[in-house]
C-alpha positions as CSV (number, residue, x, y, z in Angstrom):
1,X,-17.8,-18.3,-14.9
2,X,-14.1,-17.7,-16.1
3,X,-11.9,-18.2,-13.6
4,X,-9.4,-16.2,-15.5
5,X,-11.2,-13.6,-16.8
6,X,-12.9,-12.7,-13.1
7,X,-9.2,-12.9,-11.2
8,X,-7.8,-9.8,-14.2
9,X,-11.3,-7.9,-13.8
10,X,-10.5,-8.2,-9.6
11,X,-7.1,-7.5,-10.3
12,X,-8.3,-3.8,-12.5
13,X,-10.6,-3.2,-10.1
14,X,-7.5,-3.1,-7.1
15,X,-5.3,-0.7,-9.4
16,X,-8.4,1.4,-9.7
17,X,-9.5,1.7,-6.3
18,X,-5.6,1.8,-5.1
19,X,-4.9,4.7,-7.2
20,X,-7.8,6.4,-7.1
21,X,-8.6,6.0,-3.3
22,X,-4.6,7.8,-3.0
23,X,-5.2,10.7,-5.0
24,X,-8.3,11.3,-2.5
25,X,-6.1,10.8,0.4
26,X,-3.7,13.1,-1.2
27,X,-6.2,15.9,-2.0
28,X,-7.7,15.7,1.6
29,X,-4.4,15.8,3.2
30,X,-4.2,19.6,2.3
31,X,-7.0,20.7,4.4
32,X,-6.0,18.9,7.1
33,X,-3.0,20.3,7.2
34,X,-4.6,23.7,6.2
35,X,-3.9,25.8,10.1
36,X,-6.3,28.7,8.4
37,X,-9.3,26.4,8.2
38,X,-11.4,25.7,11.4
39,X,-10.5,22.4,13.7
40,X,-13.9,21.0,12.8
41,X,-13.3,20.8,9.3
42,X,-9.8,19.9,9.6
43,X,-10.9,16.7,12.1
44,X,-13.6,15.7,9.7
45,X,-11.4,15.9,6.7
46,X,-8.8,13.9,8.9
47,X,-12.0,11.4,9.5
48,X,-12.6,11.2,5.8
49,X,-8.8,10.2,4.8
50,X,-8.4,7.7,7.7
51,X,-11.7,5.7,5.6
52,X,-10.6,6.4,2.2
53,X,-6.9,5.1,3.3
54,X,-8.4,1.9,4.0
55,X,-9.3,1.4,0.2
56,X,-5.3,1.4,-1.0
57,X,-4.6,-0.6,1.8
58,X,-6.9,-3.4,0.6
59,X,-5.7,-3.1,-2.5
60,X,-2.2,-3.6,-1.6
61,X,-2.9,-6.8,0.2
62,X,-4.9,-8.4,-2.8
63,X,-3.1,-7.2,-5.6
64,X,0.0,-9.9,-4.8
65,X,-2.1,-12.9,-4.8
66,X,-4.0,-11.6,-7.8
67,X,-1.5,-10.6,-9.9
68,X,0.8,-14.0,-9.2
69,X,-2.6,-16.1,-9.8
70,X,-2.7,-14.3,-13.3
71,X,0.8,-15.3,-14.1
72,X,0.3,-18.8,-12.8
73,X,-3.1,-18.8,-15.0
74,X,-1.1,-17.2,-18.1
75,X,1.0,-20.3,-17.4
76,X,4.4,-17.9,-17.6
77,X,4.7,-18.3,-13.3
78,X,5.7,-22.0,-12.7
79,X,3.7,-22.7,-9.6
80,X,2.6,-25.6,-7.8
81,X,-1.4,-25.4,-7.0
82,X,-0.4,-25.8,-3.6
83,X,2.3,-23.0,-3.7
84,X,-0.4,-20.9,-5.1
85,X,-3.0,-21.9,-2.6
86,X,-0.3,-21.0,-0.3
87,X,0.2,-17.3,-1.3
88,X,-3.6,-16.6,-1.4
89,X,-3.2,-17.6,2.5
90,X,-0.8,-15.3,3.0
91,X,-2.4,-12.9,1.0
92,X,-5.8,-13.4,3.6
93,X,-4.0,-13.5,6.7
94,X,-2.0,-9.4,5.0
95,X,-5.6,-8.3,4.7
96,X,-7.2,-9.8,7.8
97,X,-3.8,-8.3,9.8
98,X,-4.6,-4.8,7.7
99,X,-8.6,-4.9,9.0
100,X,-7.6,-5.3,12.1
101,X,-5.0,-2.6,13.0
102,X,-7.4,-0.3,11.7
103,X,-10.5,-1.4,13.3
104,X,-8.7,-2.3,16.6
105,X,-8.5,0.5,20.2
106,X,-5.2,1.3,20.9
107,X,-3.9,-1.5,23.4
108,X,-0.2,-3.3,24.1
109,X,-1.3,-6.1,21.2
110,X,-2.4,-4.1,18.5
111,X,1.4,-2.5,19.6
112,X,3.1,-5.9,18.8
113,X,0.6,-5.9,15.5
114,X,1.7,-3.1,14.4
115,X,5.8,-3.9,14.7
116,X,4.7,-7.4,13.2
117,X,3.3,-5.8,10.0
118,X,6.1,-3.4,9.7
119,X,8.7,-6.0,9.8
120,X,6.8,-8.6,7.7
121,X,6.1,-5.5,4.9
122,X,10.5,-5.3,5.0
123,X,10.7,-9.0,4.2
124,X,8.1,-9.0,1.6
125,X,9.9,-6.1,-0.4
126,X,13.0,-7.8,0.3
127,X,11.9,-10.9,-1.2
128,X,10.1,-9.5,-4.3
129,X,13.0,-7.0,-5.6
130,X,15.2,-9.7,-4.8
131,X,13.3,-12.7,-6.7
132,X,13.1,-10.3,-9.5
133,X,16.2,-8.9,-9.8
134,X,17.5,-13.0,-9.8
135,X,15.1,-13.7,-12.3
136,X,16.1,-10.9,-14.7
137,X,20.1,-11.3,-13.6
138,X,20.1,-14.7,-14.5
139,X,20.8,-16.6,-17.8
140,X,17.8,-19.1,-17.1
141,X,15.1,-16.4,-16.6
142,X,12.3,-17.5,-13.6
143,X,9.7,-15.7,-15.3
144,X,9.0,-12.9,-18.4
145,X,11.6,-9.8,-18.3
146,X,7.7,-7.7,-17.1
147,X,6.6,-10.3,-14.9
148,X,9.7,-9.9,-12.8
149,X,9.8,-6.1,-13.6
150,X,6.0,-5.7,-11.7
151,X,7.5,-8.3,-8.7
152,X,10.3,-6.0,-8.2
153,X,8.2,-2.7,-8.4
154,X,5.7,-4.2,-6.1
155,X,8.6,-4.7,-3.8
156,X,9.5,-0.5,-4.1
157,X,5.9,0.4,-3.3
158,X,6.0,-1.8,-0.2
159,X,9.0,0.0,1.1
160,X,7.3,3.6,-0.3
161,X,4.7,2.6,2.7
162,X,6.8,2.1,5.2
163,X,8.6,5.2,4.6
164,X,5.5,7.0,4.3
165,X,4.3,5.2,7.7
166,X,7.5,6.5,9.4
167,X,7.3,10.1,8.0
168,X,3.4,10.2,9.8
169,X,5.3,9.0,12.9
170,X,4.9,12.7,14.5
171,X,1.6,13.2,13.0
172,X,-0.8,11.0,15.7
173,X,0.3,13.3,18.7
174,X,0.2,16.6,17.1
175,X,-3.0,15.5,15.4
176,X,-4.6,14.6,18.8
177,X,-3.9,17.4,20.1
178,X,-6.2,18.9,17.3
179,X,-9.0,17.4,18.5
180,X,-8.7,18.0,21.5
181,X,-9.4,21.2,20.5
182,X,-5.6,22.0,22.2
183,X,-3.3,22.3,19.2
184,X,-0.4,25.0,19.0
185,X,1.7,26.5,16.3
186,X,4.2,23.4,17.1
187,X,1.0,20.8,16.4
188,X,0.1,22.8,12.9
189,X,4.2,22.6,12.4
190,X,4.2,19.0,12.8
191,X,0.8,17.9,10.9
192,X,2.1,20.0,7.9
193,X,5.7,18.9,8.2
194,X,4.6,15.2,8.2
195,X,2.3,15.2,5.5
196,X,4.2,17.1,3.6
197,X,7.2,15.1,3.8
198,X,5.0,12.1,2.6
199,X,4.1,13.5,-1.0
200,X,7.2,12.3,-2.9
201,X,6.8,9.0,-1.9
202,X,3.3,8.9,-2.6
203,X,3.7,10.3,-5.9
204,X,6.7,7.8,-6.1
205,X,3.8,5.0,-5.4
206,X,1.5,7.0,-8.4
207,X,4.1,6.3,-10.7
208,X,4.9,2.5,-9.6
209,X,1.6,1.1,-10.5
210,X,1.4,3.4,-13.2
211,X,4.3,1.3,-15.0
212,X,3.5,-1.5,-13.4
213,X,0.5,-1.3,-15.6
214,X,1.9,-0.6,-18.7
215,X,4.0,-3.5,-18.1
216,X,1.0,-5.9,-17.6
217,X,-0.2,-4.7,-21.1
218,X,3.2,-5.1,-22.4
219,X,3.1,-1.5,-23.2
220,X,6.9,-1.1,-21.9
């Protein structure tokens, strides 16, 4: 089998399923949010977004180790094999970190998870919009002009999720309360507020991959 040829198709398949699984969580967010439609269909709804969310999250993790392995393949990333092996560990222990703050009950250490990923998804963007702004600052370039374009885009959509994870913040309460079968006019406020206030910076994310790809096919 081509190694090269199965890391691109693995890499299409991510965009696909990061994109696509966002526009369902985007869609769904409207009933749940919806205070005219019953709880039961809002909670299911809620149920369905929570599982579809899962599928951009994924995607997220793998795409980074997938899209540098491309490069390093391409031979326009000058990597070590070990440097490479290095970031498919990192990429393993993102999506192993990912599985498990969703699959894990509420408790003090999926707490200190949670704060870990946060602050490790900070540094990661960080590093990536800064590697790529060196490399396409400097007169010795690191890497192609859309090589260190995609870095530093992947960087922005890192920090879209965070904001978008602090703009839910007032969401898990007021949803709870939903379920409970207990929610007021100030729960249906929040839920709608929250969501709402996520949007741009998913649609933000909608457009990032969306030139990120046309960058990867040299379209731009």
């Amino acid at each position: 089998m081509n190694e090269y040829l199965l890391i691109k198709l693995l890499h299409i398949l991510g965009f696909a399923y990061w994109l696509g699984g966002d526009l369902g969580v985007f869609y769904s967010s409207y009933f749940v949010a919806d205070a005219n439609r019953s709880t039961d269909v809002r909670v299911a709804t809620a149920k369905i977004l929570f599982a579809l969310d899962q599928a951009p999250r994924i995607c997220m993790t793998l795409m980074l180790p997938l899209g540098t392995h491309l490069a390093w393949k391409l031979g326009v990333l000058n990597l070590s094999a070990t440097t490479m092996a290095l970031i498919w560990l990192m990429g393993a222990a993102w999506l192993t970190m990912v599985i498990t703050l969703h699959a894990a009950a509420q408790s003090k250490g999926k707490a200190m998870l949670t704060v870990f990923d946060f602050f490790f998804r900070i540094t990661l963007a960080l590093g990536l919009i800064a590697a790529g702004a060196i490399s396409l600052l400097t007169s010795e370039p690191l890497m192609p002009y859309w090589l260190a374009a995609k870095l530093m885009i992947f960087g922005g959509l890192v920090g879209c999720g965070l904001i978008v994870r602090i703009k839910l913040k007032p969401f898990g309460p007021a949803f709870a309360n939903l379920a409970r079968g207990q929610a007021d006019d100030s729960d249906n406020a929040a839920i709608r507020a929250s969501l709402a206030g996520t949007r741009p910076f998913v649609v933000t994310i909608w457009a990032g991959l969306i030139a990120s790809a046309a960058l990867g096919i040299h379209l731009i």
